[in-house]
Each structure stands twice: as structure tokens, then as C-alpha cells.
Short mmCIF file of the C-alpha atoms (twelve columns), coordinates in Angstrom:
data_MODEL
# 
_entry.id   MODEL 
# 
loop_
_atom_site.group_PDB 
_atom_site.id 
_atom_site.type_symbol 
_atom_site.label_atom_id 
_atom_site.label_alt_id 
_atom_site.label_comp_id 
_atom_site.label_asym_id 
_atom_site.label_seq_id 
_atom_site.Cartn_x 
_atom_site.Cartn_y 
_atom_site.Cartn_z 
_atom_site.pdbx_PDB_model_num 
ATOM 1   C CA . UNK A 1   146.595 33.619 4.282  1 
ATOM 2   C CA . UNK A 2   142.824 34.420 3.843  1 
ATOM 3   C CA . UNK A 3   140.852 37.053 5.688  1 
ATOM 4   C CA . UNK A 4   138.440 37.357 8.372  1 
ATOM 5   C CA . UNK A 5   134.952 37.748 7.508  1 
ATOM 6   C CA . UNK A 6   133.632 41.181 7.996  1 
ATOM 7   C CA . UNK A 7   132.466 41.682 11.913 1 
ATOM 8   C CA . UNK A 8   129.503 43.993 12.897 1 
ATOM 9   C CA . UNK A 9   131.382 47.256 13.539 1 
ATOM 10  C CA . UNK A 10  130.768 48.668 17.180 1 
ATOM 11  C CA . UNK A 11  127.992 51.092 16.989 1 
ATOM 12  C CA . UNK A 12  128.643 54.710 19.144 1 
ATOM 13  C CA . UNK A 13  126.587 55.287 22.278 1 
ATOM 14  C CA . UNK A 14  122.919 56.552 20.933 1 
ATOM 15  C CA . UNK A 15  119.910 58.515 23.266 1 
ATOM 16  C CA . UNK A 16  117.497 55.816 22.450 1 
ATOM 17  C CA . UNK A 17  119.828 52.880 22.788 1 
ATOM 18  C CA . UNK A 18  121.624 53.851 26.442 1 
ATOM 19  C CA . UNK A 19  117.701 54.526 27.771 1 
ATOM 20  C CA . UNK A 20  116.247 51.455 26.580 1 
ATOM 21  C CA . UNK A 21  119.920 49.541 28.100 1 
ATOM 22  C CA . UNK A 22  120.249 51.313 30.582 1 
ATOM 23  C CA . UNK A 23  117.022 50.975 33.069 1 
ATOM 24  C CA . UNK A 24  117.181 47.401 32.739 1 
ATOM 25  C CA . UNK A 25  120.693 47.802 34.569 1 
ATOM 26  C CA . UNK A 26  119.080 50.082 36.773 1 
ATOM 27  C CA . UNK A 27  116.297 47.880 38.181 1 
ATOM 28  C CA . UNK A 28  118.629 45.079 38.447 1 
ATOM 29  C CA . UNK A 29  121.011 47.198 40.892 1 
ATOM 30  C CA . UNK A 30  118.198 48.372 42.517 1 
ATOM 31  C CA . UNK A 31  116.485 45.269 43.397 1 
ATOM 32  C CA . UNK A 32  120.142 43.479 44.172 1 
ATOM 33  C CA . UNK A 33  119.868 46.453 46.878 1 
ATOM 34  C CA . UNK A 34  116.543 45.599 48.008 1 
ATOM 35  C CA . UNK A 35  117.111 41.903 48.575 1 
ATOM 36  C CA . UNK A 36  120.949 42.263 49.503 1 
ATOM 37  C CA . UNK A 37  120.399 41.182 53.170 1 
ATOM 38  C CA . UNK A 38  119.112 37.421 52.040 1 
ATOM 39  C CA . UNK A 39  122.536 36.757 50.795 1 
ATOM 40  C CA . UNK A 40  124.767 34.918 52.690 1 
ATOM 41  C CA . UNK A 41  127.510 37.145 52.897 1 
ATOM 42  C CA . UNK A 42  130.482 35.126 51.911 1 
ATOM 43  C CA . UNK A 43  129.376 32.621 49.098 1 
ATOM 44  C CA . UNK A 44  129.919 28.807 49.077 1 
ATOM 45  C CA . UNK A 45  132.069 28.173 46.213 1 
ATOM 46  C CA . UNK A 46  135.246 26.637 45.546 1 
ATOM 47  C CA . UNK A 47  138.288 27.989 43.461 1 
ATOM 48  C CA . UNK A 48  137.585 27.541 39.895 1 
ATOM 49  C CA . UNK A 49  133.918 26.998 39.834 1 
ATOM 50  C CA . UNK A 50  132.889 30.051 37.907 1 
ATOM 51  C CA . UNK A 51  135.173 28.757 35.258 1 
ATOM 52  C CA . UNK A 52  133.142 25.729 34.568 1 
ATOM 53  C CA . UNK A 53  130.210 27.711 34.066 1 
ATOM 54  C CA . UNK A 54  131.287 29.804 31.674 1 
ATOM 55  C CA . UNK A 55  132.543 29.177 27.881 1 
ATOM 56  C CA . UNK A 56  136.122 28.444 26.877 1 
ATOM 57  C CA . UNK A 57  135.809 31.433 24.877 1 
ATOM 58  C CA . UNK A 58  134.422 34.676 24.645 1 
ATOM 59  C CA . UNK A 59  131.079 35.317 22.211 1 
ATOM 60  C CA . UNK A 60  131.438 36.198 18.874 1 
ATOM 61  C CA . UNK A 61  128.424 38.846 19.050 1 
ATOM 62  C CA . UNK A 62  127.176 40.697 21.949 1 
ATOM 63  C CA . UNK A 63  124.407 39.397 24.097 1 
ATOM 64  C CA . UNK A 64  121.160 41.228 24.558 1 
ATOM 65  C CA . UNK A 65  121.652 43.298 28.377 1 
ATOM 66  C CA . UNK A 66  119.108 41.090 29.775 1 
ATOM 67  C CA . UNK A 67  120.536 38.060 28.686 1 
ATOM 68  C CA . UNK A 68  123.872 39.209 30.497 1 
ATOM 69  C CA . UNK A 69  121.830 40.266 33.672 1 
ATOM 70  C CA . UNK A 70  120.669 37.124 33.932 1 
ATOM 71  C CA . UNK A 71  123.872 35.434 33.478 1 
ATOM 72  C CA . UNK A 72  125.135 37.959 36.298 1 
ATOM 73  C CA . UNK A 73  121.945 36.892 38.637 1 
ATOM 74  C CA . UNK A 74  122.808 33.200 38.210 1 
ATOM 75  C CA . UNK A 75  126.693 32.916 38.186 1 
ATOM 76  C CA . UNK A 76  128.095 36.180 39.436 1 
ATOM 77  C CA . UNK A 77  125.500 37.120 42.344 1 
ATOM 78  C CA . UNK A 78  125.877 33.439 44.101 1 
ATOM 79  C CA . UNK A 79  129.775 33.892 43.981 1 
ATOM 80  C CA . UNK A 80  130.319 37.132 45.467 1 
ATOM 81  C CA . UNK A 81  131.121 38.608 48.864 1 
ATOM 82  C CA . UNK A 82  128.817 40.935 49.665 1 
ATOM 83  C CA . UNK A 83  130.747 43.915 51.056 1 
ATOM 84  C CA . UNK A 84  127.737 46.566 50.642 1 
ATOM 85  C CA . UNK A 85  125.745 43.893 52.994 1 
ATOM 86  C CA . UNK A 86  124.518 45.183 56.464 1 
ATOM 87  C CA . UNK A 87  125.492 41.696 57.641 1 
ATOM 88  C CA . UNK A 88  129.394 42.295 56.425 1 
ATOM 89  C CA . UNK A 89  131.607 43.400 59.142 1 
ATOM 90  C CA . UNK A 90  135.462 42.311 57.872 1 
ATOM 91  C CA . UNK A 91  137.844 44.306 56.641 1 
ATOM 92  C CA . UNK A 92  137.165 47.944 56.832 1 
ATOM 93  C CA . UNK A 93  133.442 50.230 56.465 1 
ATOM 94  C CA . UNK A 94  132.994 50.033 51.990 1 
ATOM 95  C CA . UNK A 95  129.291 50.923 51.511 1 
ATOM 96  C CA . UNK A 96  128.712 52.535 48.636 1 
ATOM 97  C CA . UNK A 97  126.204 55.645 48.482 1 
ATOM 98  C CA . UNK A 98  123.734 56.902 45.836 1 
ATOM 99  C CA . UNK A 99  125.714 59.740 45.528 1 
ATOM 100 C CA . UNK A 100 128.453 57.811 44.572 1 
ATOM 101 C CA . UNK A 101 126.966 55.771 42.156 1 
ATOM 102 C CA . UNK A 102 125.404 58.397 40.571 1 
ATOM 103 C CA . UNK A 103 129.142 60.007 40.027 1 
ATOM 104 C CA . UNK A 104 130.196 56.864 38.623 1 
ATOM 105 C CA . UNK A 105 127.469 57.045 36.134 1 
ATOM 106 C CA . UNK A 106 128.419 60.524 35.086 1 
ATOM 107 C CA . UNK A 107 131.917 59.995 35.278 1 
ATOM 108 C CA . UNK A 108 131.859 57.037 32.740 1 
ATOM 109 C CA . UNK A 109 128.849 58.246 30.564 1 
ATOM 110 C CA . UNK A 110 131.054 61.934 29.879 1 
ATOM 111 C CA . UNK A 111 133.776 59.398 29.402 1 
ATOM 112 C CA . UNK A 112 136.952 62.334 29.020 1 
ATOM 113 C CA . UNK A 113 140.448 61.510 29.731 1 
ATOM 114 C CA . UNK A 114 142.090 64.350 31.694 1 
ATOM 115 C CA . UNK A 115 145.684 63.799 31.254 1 
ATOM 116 C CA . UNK A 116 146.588 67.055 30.719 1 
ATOM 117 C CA . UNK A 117 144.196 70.890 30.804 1 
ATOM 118 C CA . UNK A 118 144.213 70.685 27.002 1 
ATOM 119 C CA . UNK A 119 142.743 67.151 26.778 1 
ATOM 120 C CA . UNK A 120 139.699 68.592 29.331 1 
ATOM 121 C CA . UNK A 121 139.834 71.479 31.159 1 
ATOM 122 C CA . UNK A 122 136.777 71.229 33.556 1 
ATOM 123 C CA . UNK A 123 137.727 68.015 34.658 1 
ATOM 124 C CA . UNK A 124 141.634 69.285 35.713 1 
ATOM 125 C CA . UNK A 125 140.218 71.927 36.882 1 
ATOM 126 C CA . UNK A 126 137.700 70.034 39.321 1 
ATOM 127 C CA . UNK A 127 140.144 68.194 40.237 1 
ATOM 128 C CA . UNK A 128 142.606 71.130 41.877 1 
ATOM 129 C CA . UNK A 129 139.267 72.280 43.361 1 
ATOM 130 C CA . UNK A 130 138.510 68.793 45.163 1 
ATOM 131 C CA . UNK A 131 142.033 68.466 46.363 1 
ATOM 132 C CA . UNK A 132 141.843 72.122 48.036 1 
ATOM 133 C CA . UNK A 133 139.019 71.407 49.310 1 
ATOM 134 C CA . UNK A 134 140.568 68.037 51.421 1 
ATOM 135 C CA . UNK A 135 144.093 70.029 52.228 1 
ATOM 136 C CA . UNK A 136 141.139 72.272 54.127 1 
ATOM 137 C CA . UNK A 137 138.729 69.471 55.493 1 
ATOM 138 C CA . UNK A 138 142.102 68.276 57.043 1 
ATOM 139 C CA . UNK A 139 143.068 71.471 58.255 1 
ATOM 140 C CA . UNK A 140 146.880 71.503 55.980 1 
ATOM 141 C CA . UNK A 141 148.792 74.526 55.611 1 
ATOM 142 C CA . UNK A 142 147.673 76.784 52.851 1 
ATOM 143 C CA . UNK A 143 151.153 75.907 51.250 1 
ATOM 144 C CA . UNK A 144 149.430 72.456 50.536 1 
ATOM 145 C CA . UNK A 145 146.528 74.429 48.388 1 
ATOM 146 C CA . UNK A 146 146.956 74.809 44.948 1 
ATOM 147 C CA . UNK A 147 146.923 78.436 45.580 1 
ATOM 148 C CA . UNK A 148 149.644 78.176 48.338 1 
ATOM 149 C CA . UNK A 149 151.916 76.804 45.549 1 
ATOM 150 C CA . UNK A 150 151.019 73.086 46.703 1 
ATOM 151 C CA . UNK A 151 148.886 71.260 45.112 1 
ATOM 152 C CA . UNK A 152 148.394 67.083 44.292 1 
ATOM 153 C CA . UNK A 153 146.260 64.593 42.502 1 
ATOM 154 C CA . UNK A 154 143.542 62.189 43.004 1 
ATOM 155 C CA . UNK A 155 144.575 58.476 42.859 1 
ATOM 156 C CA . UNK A 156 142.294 55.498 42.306 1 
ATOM 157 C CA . UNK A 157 144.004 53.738 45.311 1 
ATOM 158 C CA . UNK A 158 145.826 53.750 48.030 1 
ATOM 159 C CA . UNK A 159 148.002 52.070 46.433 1 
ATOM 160 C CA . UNK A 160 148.386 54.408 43.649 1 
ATOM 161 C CA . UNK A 161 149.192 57.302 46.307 1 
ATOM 162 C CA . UNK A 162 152.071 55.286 48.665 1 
ATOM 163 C CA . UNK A 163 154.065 54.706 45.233 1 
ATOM 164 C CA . UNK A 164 153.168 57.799 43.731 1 
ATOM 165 C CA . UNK A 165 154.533 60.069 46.874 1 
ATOM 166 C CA . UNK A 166 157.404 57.411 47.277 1 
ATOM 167 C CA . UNK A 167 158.985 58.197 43.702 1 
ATOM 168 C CA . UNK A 168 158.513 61.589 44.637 1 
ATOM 169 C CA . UNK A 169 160.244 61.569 47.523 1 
ATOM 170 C CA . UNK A 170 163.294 59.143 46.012 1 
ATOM 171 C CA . UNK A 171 163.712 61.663 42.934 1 
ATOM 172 C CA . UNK A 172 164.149 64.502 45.021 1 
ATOM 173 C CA . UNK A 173 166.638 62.552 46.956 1 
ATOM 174 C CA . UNK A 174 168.826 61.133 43.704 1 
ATOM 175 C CA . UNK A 175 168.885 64.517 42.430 1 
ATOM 176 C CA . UNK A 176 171.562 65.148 45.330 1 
ATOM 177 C CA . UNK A 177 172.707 61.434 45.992 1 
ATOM 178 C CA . UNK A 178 172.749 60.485 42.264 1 
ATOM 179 C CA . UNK A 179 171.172 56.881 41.083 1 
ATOM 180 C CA . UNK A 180 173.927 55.188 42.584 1 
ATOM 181 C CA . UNK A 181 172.610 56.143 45.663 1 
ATOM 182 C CA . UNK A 182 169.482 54.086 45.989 1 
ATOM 183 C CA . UNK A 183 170.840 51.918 47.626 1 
ATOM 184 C CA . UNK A 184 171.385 53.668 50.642 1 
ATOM 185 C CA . UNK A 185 167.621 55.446 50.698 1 
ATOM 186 C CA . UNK A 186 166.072 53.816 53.960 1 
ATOM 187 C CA . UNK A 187 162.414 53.735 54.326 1 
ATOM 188 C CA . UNK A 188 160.147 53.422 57.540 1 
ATOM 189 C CA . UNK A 189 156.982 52.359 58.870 1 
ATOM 190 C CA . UNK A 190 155.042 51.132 61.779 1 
ATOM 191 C CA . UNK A 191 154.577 47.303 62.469 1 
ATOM 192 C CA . UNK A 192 150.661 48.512 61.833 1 
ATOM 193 C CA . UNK A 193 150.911 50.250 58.370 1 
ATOM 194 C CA . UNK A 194 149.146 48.489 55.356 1 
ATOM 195 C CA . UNK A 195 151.508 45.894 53.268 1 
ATOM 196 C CA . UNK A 196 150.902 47.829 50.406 1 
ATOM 197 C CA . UNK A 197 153.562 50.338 51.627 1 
ATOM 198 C CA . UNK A 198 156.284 47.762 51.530 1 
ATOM 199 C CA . UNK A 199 155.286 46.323 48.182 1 
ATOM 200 C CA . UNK A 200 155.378 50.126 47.024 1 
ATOM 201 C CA . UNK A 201 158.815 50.643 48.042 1 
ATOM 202 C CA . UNK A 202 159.650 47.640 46.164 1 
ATOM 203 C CA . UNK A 203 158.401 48.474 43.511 1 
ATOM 204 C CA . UNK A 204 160.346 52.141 43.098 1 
ATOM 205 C CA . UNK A 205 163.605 50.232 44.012 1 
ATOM 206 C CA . UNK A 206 163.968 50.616 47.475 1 
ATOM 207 C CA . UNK A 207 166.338 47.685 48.625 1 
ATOM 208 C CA . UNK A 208 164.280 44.749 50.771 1 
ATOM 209 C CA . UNK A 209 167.252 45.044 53.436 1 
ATOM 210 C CA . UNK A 210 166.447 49.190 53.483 1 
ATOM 211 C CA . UNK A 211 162.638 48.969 54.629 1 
ATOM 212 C CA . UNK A 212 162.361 49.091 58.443 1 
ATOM 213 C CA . UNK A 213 159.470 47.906 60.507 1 
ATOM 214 C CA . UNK A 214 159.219 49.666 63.844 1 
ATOM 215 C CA . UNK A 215 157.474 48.101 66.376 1 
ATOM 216 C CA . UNK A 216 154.503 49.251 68.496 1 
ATOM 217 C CA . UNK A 217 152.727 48.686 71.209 1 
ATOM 218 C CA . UNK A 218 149.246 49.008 73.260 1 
ATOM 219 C CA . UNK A 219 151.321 51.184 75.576 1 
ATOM 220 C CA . UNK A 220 151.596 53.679 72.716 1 
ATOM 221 C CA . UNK A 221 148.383 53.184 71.471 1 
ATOM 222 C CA . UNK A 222 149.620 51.225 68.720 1 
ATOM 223 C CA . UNK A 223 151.228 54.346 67.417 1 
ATOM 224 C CA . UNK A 224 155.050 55.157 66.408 1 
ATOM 225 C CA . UNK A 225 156.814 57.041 69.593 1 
ATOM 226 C CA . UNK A 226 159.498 59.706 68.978 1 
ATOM 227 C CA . UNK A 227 161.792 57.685 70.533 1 
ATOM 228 C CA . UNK A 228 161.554 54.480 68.161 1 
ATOM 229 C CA . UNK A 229 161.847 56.433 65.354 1 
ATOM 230 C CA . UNK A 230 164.689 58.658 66.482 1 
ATOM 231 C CA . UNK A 231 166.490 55.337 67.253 1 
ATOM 232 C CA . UNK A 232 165.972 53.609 63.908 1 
ATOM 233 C CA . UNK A 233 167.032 56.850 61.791 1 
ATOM 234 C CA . UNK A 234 170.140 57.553 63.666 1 
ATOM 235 C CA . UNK A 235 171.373 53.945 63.322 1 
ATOM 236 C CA . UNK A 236 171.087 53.735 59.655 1 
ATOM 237 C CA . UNK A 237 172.720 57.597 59.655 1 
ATOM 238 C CA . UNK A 238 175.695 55.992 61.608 1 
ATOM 239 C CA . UNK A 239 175.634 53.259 58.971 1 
ATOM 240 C CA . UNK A 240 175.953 55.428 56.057 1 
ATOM 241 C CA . UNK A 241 172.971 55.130 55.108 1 
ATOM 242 C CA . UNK A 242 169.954 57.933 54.239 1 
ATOM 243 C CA . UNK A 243 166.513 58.189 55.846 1 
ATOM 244 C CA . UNK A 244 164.196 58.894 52.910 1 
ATOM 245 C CA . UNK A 245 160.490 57.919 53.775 1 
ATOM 246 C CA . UNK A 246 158.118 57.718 57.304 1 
ATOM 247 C CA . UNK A 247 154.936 56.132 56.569 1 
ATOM 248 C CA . UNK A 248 152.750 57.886 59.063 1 
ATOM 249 C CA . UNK A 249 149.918 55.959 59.510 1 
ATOM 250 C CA . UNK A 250 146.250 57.321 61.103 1 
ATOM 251 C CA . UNK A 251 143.555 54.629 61.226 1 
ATOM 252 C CA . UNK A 252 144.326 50.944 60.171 1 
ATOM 253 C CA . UNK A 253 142.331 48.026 59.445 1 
ATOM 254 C CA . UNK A 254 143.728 46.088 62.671 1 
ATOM 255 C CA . UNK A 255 144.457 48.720 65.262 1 
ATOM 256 C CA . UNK A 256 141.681 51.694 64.217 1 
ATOM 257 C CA . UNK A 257 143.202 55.040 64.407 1 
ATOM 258 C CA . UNK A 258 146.372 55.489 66.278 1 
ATOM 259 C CA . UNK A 259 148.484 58.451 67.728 1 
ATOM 260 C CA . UNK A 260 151.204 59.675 65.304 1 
ATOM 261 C CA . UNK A 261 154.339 60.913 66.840 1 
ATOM 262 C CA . UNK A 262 156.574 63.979 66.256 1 
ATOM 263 C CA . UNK A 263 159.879 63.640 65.397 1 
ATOM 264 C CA . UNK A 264 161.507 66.288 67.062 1 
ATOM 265 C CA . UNK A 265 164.320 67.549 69.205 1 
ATOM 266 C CA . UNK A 266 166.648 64.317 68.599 1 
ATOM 267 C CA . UNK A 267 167.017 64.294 65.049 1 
ATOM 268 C CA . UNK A 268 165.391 66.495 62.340 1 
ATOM 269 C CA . UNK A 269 166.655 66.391 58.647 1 
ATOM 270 C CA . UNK A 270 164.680 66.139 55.175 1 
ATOM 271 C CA . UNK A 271 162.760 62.842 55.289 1 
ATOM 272 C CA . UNK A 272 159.330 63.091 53.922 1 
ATOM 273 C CA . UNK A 273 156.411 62.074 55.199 1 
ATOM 274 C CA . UNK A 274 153.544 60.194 54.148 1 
ATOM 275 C CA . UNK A 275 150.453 59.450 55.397 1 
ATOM 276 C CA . UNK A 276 147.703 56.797 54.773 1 
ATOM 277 C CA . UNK A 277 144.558 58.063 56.188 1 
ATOM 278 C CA . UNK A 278 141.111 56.604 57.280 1 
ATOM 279 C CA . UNK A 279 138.425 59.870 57.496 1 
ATOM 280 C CA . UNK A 280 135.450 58.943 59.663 1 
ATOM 281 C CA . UNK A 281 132.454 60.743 59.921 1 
ATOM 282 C CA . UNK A 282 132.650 63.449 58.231 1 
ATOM 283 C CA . UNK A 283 128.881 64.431 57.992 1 
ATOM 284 C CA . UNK A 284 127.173 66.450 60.821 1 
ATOM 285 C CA . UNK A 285 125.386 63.909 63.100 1 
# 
């Protein structure tokens, strides 16, 4: 069958070699910041032009980093939309911060993967630390602190967190319903919660015909009222079914934040809670 002929093996990250690489990177970030507000915001293209710019397939050596900042400058740059642009205004607030960029720096160049307190211990550690630290910016319970017995994780997405908290709350659920009983786990959110949470539920097995989309309105702010939610769980508990999941939504990227409501007085039982949440200003004025 032959062999391949002997490739350059990768060399490991050297002093010398990240300085010299890196400030070229540096410069071009910084003057794509300086000039950011000449760019159109949304770029002219059509689908599949950056295809017919670039090869059929991929080099067979590395390119010099100014050769691939250029290539950026010319083909990348023109295509994008620029969300860190003053002139952007879709969507939802995204600039990016120094500070932020600077932790993205140090979180690649350390480079450790915290899976466990064995495989790094300062960054699991950090990590309980930070999430204390937003149970108290939000004002939780102490039972939500690591030290209260609570505790959580940080996720790279939203998306990470609605499936991550929705297996949670479906194994504790099987554990008395057994996995047969998936099929009767109902799920609920607001006509204003992110499409992410429905493509979540899908995705740990929640039945399409068992995810329930309650209405709101201006007169409620846009926000879920007691009474709509009452009504929706104690249908499906006269059906035989099992309320698992309330998406609580504060903050959304149609309606802006909205009032949550209590569930209260009408019905009360072990459905869990989750909540997507937009923080805003958190820095003194």
C-alpha cells in the first residue's frame, strides 16, 4: 500500500515563537478595532462566495501568521457582520471588552482541561468561586452556594444550560416515574422564551405533543400570569400527565425584561424551574 512521506511534526508552543506570532495578531485586532466603524455592518455577499475564494483543500504546510492575516483582511473581514460595531443594533447588546479578551488569551494560552479537581485544581476551584459569587450578585438563597450544599457549573451557552438543567430535572423525575414515564413529563414556557428551550427539550426526549407554549400579553407585561400557568398544569394533571419543567424567562431579545409570576395558592407540586436570564448593568454608573 505505500506510505506517506514523512510530514514536519508540530512543534510545541516556544517563548520566542508565541512573541514574535503573537503581536502581529495583536496589532491586527487592534487596528480592526480602530477602523471598525467604516465597515458596513452587514456585508454584501451572497451564500457561497467565500467558498470560491478559498482552495478545494486545505494546505499541506502552515502559512506564515501574516500571510493568514492577510487572507483574514481580504476574505474574512469583507464577509462578516460586525456585531462589536457601534453602528450594530440587532439582536441583543454582544460587545466584547478588553477584559474579556484578555481572559480569553489566558484561558487558551494555560490551555488545562478541568474535567475533574485532579485534572486542575485551581481552575475547579475558580470555578465554584465564580458561581458563588453570581448565586450572590443575584441575591439566591445561600442553599444555592456551594457552601449551602448548592452549587452548579459554568456553561459555554445558553444553550448548554436549558439542556443541562432539563436532564436534570427529567432524571430526578424517572427516578420515581421510571423511563417509561417520559412520555408523560410536560414541559412549559412563555410564548416569549428563546427557541432554544424547545429544541432542548427535544433533544432530552421530551415528546413534541408535551411542550406547552403559554401565551402572553402587553397586559401582563409580556410576562407568564399565575393564572395561565395554573391553568395549563392542572389540565395536563387531569390528563394523566406530569408537569416537569417552567422556563421562567427574565429579559428576551423581543420583549426586554418581563415580570415573572408566582405560582402559588392554586397548585404547588415539584416542577422545577429554570430561568434564562439577561443581567444589565451591573457596573456602578
Amino acid at each position: 500500500m505505500g506510505s506517506l512521506p514523512p510530514l514536519d511534526a508540530p512543534l510545541p508552543l516556544g517563548p520566542e515563537a508565541f512573541f514574535d506570532e503573537s503581536r502581529p495578531v495583536i496589532d491586527f485586532l487592534n487596528g480592526y478595532y480602530r477602523d471598525i466603524e467604516s465597515y458596513p455592518v452587514r456585508p454584501d455577499a451572497e451564500p457561497g462566495w467565500l467558498r470560491t475564494l478559498l482552495p478545494d483543500a486545505p494546505p499541506e504546510h502552515g502559512d506564515p501568521v501574516e500571510a493568514i492575516l492577510e487572507d483574514v483582511q481580504q476574505h474574512i473581514v469583507p464577509g462578516l457582520t460586525h456585531w462589536q460595531s457601534p453602528n450594530f443594533f440587532a439582536y441583543f447588546p454582544a460587545n466584547g471588552s478588553a477584559a474579556g479578551l484578555m481572559g480569553d488569551m489566558l484561558t487558551s494560552g494555560l490551555n488545562v482541561v478541568p474535567f475533574s479537581w485532579a485534572s486542575s485544581p485551581a481552575a475547579t476551584e475558580l470555578e465554584s468561586v465564580v458561581v458563588d459569587w453570581m448565586c450572590k450578585l443575584l441575591g439566591l438563597p445561600d442553599r444555592f452556594l456551594f457552601s449551602g450544599g448548592g452549587g452548579g457549573v459554568l456553561h459555554g451557552s445558553t444553550c448548554e444550560g436549558v439542556v443541562s438543567t432539563l436532564a436534570a430535572a427529567r432524571d430526578r423525575a424517572l427516578r420515581s416515574l421510571g423511563h417509561e414515564g417520559i412520555v408523560r413529563l410536560v414541559v412549559y414556557a412563555s410564548d416569549q422564551s428563546h427557541a432554544t428551550f424547545q429544541k432542548g427539550a427535544s433533544i432530552i426526549g421530551i415528546p413534541p405533543a408535551n411542550f406547552r407554549i403559554i401565551p402572553t400579553s402587553a397586559s401582563s407585561g409580556y410576562g407568564l400570569t399565575p393564572d395561565s400557568v395554573c391553568d395549563a398544569v392542572e389540565s395536563d394533571i387531569a390528563n394523566g400527565l406530569v408537569p416537569l419543567y417552567l422556563c421562567a424567562t427574565i429579559g428576551t431579545t423581543g420583549s426586554a425584561p418581563s415580570t415573572l409570576c408566582a405560582v402559588s395558592g392554586r397548585w404547588r407540586g415539584g416542577m422545577a424551574c429554570g430561568c434564562t436570564l439577561t443581567l444589565r448593568s451591573l457596573e456602578a454608573p
